[in-house]
Phi, psi and omega in degrees: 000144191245126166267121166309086191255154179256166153187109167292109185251165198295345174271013139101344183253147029079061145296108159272107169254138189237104175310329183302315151289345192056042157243173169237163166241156201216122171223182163261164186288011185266355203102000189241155182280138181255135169260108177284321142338313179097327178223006249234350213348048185269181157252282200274151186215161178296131144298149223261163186229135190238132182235122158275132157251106169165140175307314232270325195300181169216125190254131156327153176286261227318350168254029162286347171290163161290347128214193178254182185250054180264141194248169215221133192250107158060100184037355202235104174291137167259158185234115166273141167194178204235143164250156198309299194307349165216154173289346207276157172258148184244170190263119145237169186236113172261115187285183203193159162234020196269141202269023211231176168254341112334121188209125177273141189240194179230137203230140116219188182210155170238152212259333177212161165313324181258004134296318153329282187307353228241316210235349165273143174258161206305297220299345192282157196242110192274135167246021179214127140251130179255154198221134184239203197290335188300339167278124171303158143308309176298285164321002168264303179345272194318326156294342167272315190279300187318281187290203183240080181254155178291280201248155141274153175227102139305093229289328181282350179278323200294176187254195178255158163349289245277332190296279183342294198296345179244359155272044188206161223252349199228141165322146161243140221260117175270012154340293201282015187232331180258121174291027172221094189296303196308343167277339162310288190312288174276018136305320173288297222275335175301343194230017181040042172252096156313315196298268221315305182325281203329289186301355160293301169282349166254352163230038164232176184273098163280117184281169166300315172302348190288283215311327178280297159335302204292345198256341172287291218291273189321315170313306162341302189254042160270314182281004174264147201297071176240169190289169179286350175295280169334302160327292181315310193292316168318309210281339174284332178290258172020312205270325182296305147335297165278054159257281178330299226282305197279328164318289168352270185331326199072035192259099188306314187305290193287348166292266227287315169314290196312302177321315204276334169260001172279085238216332156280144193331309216263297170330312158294331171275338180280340171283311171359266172318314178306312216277313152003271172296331160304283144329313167295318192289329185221042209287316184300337202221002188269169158249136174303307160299004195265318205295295187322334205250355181273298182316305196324309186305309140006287175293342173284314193292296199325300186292013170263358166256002196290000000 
């Protein structure tokens, strides 16, 4: 009999993980299973598995679990981690071809090479190694013929944001990237790019304070002389915003109020999503049943476009 863990991402997929194998399944919100590939005519797939070698790492708190959430960006899993010697946390980007906005991968670390060598067994098959400065080139060598790895990443190699936005040919979205959404939010509302504003509230884990800043900062250019296009996009961007803030909150009133007045389309799938994320984020502590009569309501508006 196979045991499960679930997970919901916010685009709406279905992850199962079965620990017992370290694999996964996939499905859409109809129930039907996804090649997560695209041609791949698989169910299952191995979780992709990632290792740091090196003293300088410092491992995320959250990949202290057997696995992780990570999420993949324009062709690319972003990897968060931190070196000791600094706070800020940094990215690295591993491409892919995996077809999801989530993906559970499996991380571990080792503090040097002969840890490694000492304590993985040969047969395993990594599909990202990060590496920081402490590791030689003669000790990467032996590591690269021994184990099977797809890529290496060098930690001391990646660049920073500001390098990346100005070597790349298209904007690059620090959405996925900066740890301080309320200096985001208002940097977007400053050039009036709503679309990003929007993908900022629906994919980063906004505390109430966050949430509140972002809704002072919008109320500011609602009262200010703008056009009506730009209005409409405030006042929804707005509305998405306290929807999260009172889920947050657990304010059953101001949830089911927003939802019961909300009637377009494109709006109901983004409370949608929020409602999502909410339930993967906070699964251990919601009540179920409130969160079902919140989907229920949901679903019914959904079904007056079908």
């Amino acid at each position: 009999m196979y045991s499960f863990i679930q997970e919901d991402t916010p685009a709406g997929y279905i992850v199962k993980i079965m620990p017992n194998s370290w694999q996964f399944i996939v499905f859409d919100k109809k129930g039907n299973s996804v090649d997560i590939y695209g041609d791949s005519q698989k169910l299952t797939y191995d979780l992709p598995l990632i290792i740091f070698v090196g003293s300088n790492f410092k491992i995320m708190e959250n990949y202290e679990r057997e696995y992780d959430m990570l999420k993949i960006r324009n062709g690319s899993v972003i990897i968060p981690y931190r070196k000791r010697k600094d706070r800020a946390t940094k990215y690295a980007f591993a491409e892919t071809n995996i077809l999801l906005d989530l993906v559970p991968v499996r991380i571990m670390s080792k503090p040097n090479f002969s840890v490694m060598m000492r304590e993985v067994d040969i047969k395993t098959v990594f599909n990202w190694l990060l590496v920081d400065e402490t590791v030689s080139q003669d000790d990467l060598y032996i590591i690269e013929h021994r184990y099977n790895i797809e890529t290496i990443i060098h930690a001391d190699k990646i660049k920073t944001v500001e390098e990346k936005s100005e070597n790349m040919d298209i904007p690059y979205n620090l959405n996925s990237l900066s740890q301080n959404p309320v200096f985001l939010a208002a940097s977007h509302l400053r050039s009036m790019d709503t679309g990003n504003l929007n993908q900022l509230i629906l994919d980063f884990e906004l505390t109430p304070i966050d949430l509140e800043a972002i809704i002072r900062y919008i109320d500011t250019y609602l009262e200010s002389n703008i056009s009506k296009r730009y209005k409409t996009r405030l006042d929804n961007l707005r509305m998405l915003s306290n929807f999260y803030l009172q889920l947050l909150l657990r304010n059953d009133d101001g949830v089911t109020e927003i939802i019961e007045n909300e009637n377009d389309p494109l709006n109901i799938s983004y409370l949608n999503a929020l409602l999502t994320k909410i339930k993967v984020l906070f699964s251990d502590s919601l009540d179920e049943n409130i969160i079902a009569k919140y989907e229920e309501k949901l679903s019914s508006k959904s079904g007056w476009f079908d």
